[in-house]
C-alpha positions as CSV (number, residue, x, y, z in Angstrom):
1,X,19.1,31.4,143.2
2,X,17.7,30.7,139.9
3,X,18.2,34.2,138.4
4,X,22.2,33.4,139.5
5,X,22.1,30.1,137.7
6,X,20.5,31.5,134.7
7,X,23.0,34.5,134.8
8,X,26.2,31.8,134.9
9,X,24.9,29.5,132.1
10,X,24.3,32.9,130.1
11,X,27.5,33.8,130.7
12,X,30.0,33.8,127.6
13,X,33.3,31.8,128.9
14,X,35.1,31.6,125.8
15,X,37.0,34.6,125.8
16,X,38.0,33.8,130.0
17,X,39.2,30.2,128.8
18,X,41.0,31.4,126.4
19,X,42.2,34.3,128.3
20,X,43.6,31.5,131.0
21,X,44.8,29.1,128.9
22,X,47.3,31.8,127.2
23,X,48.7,33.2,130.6
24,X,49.3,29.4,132.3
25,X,51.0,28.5,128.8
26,X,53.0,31.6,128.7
27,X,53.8,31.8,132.0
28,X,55.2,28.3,133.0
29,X,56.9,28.9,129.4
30,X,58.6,32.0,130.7
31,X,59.8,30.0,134.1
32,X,61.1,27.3,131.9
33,X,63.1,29.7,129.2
34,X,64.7,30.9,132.5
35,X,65.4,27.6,133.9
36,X,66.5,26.3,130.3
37,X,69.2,29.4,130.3
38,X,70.4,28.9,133.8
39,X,71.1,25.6,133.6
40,X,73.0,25.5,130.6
41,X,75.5,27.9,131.6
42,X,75.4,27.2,135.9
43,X,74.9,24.5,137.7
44,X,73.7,24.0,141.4
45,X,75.6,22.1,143.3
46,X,74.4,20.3,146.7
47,X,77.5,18.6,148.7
48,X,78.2,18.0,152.5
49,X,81.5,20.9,152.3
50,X,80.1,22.1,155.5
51,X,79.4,21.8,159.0
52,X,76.0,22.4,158.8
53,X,75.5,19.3,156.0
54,X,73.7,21.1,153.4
55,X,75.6,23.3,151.6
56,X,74.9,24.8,148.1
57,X,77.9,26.1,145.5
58,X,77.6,27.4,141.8
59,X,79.2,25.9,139.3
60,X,80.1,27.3,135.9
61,X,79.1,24.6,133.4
62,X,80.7,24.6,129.8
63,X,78.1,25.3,127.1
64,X,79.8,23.5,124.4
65,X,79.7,20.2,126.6
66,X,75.9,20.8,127.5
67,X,75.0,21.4,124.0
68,X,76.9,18.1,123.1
69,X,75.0,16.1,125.5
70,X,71.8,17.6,124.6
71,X,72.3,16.6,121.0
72,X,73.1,12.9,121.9
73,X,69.9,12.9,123.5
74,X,67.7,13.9,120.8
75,X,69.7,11.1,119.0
76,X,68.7,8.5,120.9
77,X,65.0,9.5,121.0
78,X,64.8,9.3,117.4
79,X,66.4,6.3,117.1
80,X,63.5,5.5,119.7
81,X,61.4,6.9,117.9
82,X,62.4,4.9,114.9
83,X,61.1,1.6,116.2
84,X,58.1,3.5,118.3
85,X,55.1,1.8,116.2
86,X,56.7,-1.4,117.1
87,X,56.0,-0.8,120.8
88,X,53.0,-2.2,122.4
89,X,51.6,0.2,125.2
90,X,50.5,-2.0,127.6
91,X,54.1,-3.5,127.9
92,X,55.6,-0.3,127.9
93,X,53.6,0.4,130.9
94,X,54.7,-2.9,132.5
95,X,58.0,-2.5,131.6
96,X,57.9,0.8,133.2
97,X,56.5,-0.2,136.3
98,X,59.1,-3.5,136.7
99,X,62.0,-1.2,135.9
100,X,61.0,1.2,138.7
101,X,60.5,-1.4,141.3
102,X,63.6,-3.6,140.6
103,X,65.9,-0.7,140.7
104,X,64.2,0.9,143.6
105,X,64.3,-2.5,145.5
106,X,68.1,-2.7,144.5
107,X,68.8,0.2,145.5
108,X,66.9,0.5,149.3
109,X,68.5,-2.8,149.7
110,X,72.4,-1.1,149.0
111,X,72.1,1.7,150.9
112,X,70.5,0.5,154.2
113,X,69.8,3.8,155.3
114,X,68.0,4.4,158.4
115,X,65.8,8.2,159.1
116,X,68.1,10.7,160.7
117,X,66.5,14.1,162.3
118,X,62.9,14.7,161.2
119,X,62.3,11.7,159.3
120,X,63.6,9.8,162.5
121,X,61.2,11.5,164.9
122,X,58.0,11.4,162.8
123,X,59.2,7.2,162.1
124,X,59.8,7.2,165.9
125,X,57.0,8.7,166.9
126,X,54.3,6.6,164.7
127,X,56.1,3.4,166.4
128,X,55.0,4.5,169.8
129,X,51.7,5.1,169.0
130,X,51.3,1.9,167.7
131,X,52.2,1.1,171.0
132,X,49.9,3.4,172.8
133,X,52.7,5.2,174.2
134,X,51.7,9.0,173.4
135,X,54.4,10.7,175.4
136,X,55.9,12.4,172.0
137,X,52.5,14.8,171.8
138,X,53.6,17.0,174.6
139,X,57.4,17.2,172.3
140,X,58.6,20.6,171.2
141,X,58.6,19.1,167.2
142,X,55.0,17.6,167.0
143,X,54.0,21.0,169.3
144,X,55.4,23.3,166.6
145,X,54.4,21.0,163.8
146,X,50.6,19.1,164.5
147,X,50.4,19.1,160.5
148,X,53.3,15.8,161.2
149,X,51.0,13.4,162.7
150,X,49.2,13.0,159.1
151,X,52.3,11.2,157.9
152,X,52.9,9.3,161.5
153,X,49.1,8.4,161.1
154,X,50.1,7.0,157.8
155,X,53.6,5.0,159.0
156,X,51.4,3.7,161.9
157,X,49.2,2.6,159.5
158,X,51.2,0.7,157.8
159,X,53.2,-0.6,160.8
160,X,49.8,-2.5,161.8
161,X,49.2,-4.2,158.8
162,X,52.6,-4.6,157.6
163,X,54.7,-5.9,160.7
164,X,57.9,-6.8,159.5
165,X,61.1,-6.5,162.0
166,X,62.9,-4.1,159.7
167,X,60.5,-1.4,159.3
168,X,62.9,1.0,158.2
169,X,63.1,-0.9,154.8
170,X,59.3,-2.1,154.8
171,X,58.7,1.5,154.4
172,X,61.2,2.9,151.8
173,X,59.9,-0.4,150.1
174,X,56.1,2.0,150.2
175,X,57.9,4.4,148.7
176,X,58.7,2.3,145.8
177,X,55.3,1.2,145.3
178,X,54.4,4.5,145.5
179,X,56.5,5.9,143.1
180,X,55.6,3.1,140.8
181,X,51.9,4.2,141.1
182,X,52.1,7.5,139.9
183,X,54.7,6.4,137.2
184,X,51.7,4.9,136.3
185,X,49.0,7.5,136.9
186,X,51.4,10.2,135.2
187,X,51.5,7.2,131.8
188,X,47.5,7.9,132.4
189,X,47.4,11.5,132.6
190,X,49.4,11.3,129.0
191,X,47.2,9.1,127.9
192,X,44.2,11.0,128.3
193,X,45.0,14.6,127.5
194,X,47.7,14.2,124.7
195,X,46.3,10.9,123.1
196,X,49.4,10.2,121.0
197,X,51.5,7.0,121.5
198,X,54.9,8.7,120.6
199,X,54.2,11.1,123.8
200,X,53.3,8.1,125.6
201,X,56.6,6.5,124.9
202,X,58.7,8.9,125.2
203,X,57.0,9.6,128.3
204,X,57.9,6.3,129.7
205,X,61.3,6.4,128.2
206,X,61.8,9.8,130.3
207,X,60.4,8.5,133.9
208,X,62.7,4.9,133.0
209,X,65.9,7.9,132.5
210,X,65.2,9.8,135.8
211,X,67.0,8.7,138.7
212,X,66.5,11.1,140.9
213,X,63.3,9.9,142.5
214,X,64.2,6.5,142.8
215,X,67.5,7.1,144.6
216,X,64.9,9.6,147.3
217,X,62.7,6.4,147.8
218,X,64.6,5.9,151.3
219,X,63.6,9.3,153.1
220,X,61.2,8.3,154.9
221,X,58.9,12.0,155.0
222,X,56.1,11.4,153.0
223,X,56.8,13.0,149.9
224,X,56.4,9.9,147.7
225,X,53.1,9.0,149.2
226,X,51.9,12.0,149.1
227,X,52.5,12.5,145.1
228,X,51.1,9.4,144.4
229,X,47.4,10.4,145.9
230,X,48.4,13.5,144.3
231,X,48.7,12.1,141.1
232,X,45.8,9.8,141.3
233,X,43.6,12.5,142.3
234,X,44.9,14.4,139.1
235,X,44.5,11.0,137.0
236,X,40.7,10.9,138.4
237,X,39.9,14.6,138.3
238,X,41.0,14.2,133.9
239,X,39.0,11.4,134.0
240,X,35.8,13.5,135.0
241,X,36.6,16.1,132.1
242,X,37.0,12.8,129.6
243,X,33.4,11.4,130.0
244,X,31.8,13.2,133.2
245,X,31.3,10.5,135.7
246,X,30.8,11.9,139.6
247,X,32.8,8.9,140.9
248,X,35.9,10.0,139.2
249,X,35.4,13.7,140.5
250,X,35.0,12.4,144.0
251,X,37.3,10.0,144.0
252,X,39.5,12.7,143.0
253,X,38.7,14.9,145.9
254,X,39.6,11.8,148.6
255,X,43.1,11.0,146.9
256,X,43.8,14.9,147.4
257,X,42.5,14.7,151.1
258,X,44.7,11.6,151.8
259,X,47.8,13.3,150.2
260,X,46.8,16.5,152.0
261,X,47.0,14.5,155.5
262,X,51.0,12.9,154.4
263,X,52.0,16.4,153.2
264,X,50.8,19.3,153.4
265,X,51.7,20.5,150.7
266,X,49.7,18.8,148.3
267,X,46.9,22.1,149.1
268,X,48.9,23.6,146.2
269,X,47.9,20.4,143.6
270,X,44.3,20.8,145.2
271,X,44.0,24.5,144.7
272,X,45.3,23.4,140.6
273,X,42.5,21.1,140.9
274,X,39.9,23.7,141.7
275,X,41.3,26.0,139.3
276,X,40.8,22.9,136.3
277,X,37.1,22.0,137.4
278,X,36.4,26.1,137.2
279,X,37.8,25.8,133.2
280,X,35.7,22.5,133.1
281,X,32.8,25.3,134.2
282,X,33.8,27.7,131.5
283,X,33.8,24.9,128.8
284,X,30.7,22.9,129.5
285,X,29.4,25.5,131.9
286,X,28.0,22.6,134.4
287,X,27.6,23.8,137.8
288,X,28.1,20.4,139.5
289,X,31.6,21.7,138.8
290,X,31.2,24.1,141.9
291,X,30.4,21.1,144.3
292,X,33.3,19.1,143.0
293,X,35.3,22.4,144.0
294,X,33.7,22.7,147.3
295,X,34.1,19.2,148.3
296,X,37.9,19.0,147.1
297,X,38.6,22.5,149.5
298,X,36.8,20.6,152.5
299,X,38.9,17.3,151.7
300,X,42.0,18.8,151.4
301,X,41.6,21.5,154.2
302,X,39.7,19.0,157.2
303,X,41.2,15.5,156.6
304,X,44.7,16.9,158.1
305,X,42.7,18.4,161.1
306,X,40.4,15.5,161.5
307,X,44.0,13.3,161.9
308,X,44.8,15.9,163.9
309,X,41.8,15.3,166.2
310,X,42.2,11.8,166.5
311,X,45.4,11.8,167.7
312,X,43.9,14.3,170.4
313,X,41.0,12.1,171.7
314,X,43.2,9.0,171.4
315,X,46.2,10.7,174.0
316,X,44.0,12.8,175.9
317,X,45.9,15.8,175.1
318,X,45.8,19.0,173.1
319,X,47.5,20.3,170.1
320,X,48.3,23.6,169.9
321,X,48.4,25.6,166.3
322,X,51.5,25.7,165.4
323,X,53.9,27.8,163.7
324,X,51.6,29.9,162.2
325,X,52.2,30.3,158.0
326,X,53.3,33.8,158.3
327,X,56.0,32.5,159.7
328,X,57.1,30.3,157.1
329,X,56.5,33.6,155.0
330,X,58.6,35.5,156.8
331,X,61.3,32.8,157.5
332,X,60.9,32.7,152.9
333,X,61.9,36.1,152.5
334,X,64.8,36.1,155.2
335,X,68.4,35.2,154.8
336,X,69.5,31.6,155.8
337,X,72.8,29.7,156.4
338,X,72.3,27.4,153.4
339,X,70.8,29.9,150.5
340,X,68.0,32.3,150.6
341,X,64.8,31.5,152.0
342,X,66.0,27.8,153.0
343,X,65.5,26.8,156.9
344,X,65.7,29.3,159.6
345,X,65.0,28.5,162.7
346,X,65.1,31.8,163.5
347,X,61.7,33.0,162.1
348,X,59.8,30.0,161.8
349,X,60.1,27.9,165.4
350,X,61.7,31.0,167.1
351,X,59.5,33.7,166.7
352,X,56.3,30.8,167.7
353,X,58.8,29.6,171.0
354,X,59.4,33.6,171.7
355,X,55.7,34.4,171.6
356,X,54.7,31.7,174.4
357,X,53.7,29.2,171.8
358,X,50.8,31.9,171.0
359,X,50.1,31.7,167.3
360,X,48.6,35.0,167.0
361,X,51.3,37.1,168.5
362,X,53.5,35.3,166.2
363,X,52.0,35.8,163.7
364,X,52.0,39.4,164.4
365,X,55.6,39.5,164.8
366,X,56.2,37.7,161.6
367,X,53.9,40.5,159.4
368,X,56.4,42.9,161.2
369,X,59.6,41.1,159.8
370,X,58.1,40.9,156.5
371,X,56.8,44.2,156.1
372,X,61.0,44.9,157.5
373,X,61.8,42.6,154.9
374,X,59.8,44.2,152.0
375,X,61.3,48.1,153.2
376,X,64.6,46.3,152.2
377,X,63.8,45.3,149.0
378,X,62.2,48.2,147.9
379,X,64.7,50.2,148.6
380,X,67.7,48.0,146.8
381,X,66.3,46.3,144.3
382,X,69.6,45.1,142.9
383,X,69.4,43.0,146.4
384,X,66.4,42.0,146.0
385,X,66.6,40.3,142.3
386,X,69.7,38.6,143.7
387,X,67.7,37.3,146.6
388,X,65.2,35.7,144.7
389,X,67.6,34.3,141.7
390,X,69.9,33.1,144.5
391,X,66.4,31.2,146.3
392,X,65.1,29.9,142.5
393,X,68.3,28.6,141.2
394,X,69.2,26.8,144.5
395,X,66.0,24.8,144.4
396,X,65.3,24.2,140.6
397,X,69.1,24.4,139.2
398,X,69.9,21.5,141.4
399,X,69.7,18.5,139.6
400,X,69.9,15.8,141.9
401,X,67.3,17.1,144.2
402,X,69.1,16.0,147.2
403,X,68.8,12.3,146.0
404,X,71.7,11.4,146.4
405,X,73.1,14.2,149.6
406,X,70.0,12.6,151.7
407,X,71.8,9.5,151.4
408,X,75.2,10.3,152.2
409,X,74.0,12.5,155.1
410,X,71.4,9.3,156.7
411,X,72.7,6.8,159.2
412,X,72.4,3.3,158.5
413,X,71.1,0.5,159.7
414,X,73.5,-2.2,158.5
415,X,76.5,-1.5,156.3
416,X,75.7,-0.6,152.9
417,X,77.3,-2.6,150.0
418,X,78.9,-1.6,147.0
419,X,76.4,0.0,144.8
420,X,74.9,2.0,147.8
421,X,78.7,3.0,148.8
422,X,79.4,3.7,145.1
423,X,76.4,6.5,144.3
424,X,77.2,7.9,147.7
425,X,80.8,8.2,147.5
426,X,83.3,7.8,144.5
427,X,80.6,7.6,141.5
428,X,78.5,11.2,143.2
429,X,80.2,13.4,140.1
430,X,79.3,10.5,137.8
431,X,75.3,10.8,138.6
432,X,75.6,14.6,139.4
433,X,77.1,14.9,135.8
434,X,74.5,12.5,134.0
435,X,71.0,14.2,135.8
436,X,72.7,17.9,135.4
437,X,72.4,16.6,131.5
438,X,69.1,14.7,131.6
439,X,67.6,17.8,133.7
440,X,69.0,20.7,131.1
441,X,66.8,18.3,128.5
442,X,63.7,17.8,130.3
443,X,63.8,21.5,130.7
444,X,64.8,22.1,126.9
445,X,61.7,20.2,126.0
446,X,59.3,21.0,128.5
447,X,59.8,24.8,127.1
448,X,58.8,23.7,123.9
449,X,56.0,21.5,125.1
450,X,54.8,24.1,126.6
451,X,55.2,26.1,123.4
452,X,52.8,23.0,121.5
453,X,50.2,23.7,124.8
454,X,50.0,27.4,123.6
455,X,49.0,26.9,120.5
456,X,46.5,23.8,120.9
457,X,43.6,25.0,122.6
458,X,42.7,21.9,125.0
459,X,42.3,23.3,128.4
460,X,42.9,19.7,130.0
461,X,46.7,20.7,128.8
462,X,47.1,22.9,131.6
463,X,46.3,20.5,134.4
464,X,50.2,20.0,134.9
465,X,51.5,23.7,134.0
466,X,49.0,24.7,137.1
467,X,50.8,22.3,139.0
468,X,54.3,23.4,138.4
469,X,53.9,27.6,138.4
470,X,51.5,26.7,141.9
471,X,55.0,25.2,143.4
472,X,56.9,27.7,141.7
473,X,55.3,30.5,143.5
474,X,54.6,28.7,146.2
475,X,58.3,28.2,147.1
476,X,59.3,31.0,146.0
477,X,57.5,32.7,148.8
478,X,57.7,30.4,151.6
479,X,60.4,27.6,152.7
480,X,62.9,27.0,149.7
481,X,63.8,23.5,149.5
482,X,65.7,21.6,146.2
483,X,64.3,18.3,147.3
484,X,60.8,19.7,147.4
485,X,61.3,20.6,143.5
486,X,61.6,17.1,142.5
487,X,57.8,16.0,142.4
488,X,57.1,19.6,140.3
489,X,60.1,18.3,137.8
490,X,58.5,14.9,137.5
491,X,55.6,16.6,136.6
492,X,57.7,18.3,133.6
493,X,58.2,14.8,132.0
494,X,54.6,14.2,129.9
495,X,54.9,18.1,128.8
496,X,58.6,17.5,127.9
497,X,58.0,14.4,126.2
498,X,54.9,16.6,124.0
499,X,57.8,19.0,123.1
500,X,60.3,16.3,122.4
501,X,57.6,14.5,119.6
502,X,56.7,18.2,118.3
503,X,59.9,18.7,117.5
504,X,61.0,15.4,116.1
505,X,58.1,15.8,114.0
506,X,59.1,19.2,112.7
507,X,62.8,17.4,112.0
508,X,61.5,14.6,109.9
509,X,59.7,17.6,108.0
510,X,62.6,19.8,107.3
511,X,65.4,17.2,107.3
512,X,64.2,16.1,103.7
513,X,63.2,19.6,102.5
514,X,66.9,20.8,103.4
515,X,68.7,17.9,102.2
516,X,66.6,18.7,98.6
517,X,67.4,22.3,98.8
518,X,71.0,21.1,99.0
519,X,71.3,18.6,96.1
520,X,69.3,21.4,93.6
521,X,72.0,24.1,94.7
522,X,74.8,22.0,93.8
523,X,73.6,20.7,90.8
């Protein structure tokens, strides 16, 4: 054992960390040159023109108009920038933080929407086992999906210790909060890994501009939770790297375990995680760094299960697996009503129904489809690439991130009023047209933030590019999803707002130098 620890610190890691840091940089750079390109010429629309609700159309956008709207941007951001060394932080912060709750209080309060479908079962569901009654265990939805009862062990939750009557809006109310909380652990992240106030402010600026997010505060699914213990344990894990104190590392790993049991999903921040504690290991080559890595695996894999269990003990009956995720593989690289790789019920709850709810003989079926599915990309390739454009652009192109389609397509549960009626019916092209702008920028500048991250050598820079291309490939493989995009663009914002002062600072260099060059050749 001590030969293997000797061999690890002798070990020369600068070449590996630089090695790293060069292909995370250019590689979420080269996803967001494509995205950049896409969006200015086509847009992704998401609309209710069919019977199935979601439905997905291309749009061709007029370049001459994007570019106009990007310019007015930048505009305003200098003029921002202008006045930025007479902006305190700290009320920035605040400012942040009120502007997100008030709006996202105003705007829960308009629309009144109650959950519909899933978000109505898993709401449902917690509300009876506050009650004791367990009879939804034995269901065909929480039978096919066990991983649920993380976020109905979260509603119940907060149904016992926040019993209001309308618990509909008591909980898209938590969803403000939590948004408002990683507004602020995002502000924090900036803080520590890019130290400049301009980045900070434009930061804040950005998240104050994006809409998107606050008008998805009233789906009640647990994506919003889930990113804020996802953030935090990203705000706690840079923390470590800052000054190397074990609380921050483990309180890291819990926040990732907690968001692991609302979503899922959130494996993919905790697998970023490990991935930044193993550069922390090239860089100060500490092997505590290991442990952390261990512990945030067993937090992010076992809480879920453990919620899982509890459930199980509680009702006195058993949970099976699940659809297994080969399934969701296979369902990824198949064909679906809405756009490629979206929902299928086909391959995902079909082929675990068909196999007698057995997860292994599902799972072998499903390695069958996709190794069907691969014979048919191999052999046309020209399918193939349209496939997976067709499955990227429908979930990143799509600036509203269903933010405002959830809405329209939710019951409620009083009538809404006129701003909630407003977003959802007459002013939709309004919004759709302002976040198809503010998205093209954010993409525009997160490029060429990522552009500044290649060429500093901070490894702590990558913590949010690991993020991004981990939902990137992620998606792009399994379930395809525009709403599940919208926490990865958030994510976009501090590196866009690095780009965004890069290159305002590169303007205030040339502008004078030109202007010069201009008076001496005409006199």
């Amino acid at each position: 054992m001590n030969k293997i620890i000797s061999v690890l610190k002798a070990l020369d890691t600068e070449k590996p960390l630089k090695f790293m840091h060069i292909a995370v940089s250019a590689s979420c750079a080269l996803l967001l040159l494509i995205l950049t390109a896409v969006s200015l010429f086509r847009t992704t629309d998401m609309n209710m023109d069919n019977s199935w609700l979601e439905n997905i159309e291309y749009i061709k956008d007029n370049i001459f108009v994007n570019l106009c709207a990007l310019a007015c941007f930048f505009l305003l951001f200098y003029i921002i920038r202008l006045y930025a060394d007479k902006i305190n932080l700290k009320y920035i912060k605040i400012a942040l933080v009120s502007w997100v709750i008030i709006m996202g209080l105003i705007w829960v309060l308009s629309v009144k929407s109650a959950p519909t479908q899933d978000s109505s079962i898993v709401i449902n569901a917690a509300g009876e086992f506050l009650k004791g009654d367990y009879g939804r265990m034995n269901s065909a939805y929480l039978q096919n999906f066990p991983y649920q009862l993380g976020y109905i062990f979260f509603s119940e939750f907060l149904m016992r210790i926040l019993r209001f009557k309308n618990v509909f809006l008591t909980l898209q109310a938590v969803n403000v909060i939590c948004l408002a909380v990683s507004y602020i652990s995002i502000l924090d992240i900036v803080k520590i890994t890019l130290k400049k106030n301009t980045v900070y402010i434009f930061s804040a600026f950005l998240l104050m501009m994006c809409f998107q997010p606050v008008l998805f505060t009233t789906f009640l699914y647990g994506n919003l939770p889930a990113f804020m213990f996802a953030a935090l344990a990203v705000r706690f894990s840079l923390k470590y790297f800052e000054n190397n104190l074990k609380r921050d590392a483990l309180l890291s790993a819990l926040f990732i375990g907690i968001s692991s049991i609302i979503k899922l999903n959130s494996l993919i921040v905790a697998v970023a995680l490990c991935a930044m504690f193993f550069l922390h290991f090239l860089k100060t080559k500490k092997l505590l760094n290991f442990a952390f890595i261990a512990l945030i695996l067993i937090s992010g894999a076992m809480l879920n299960t453990l919620t899982i269990k509890q459930y199980e003990w509680r009702s006195g009956e058993k949970m099976g697996e699940g659809v297994p995720m080969v399934s969701w593989l296979a369902m990824g690289v198949n064909e679906a009503v809405v756009s490629p790789g979206w929902f299928n019920a086909m391959y995902a709850t079909g082929t675990y129904e068909a196999a007698g709810m057995d997860a292994a003989k599902a799972s072998e079926e499903s390695v069958r489809i996709i190794k069907e599915r691969l014979k048919v990309f191999s052999e046309d390739p020209k399918y193939a690439a349209s496939f997976f454009y067709e499955k990227f652009a429908s979930q990143w192109n799509e600036p509203t991130y269903q933010s405002i389609w959830t809405n329209q397509v939710r019951s409620h549960y009083a009538e809404p009023n006129r701003l909630g009626n407003y977003i959802c019916g007459d002013g939709e092209k309004t919004f759709k047209i302002y976040m198809g702008f503010y998205q093209q920028f954010i993409f525009l500048c997160c490029l060429m933030g990522l552009a500044v991250c290649l060429k500093r050598g901070n490894y702590t820079y990558l913590i949010l590019p690991v993020i991004i291309l981990g939902g990137f490939l992620y998606h792009m493989l399994f379930e395809a999803k525009s709403q599940y995009m919208l926490t990865y663009f958030v994510l976009m914002i501090p590196i866009a707002a690095l780009g965004l002062d890069s290159f305002l600072d590169k303007t205030e260099i040339c502008v004078p130098k030109v202007k010069k060059y201009i008076l001496r050749r005409r006199s």
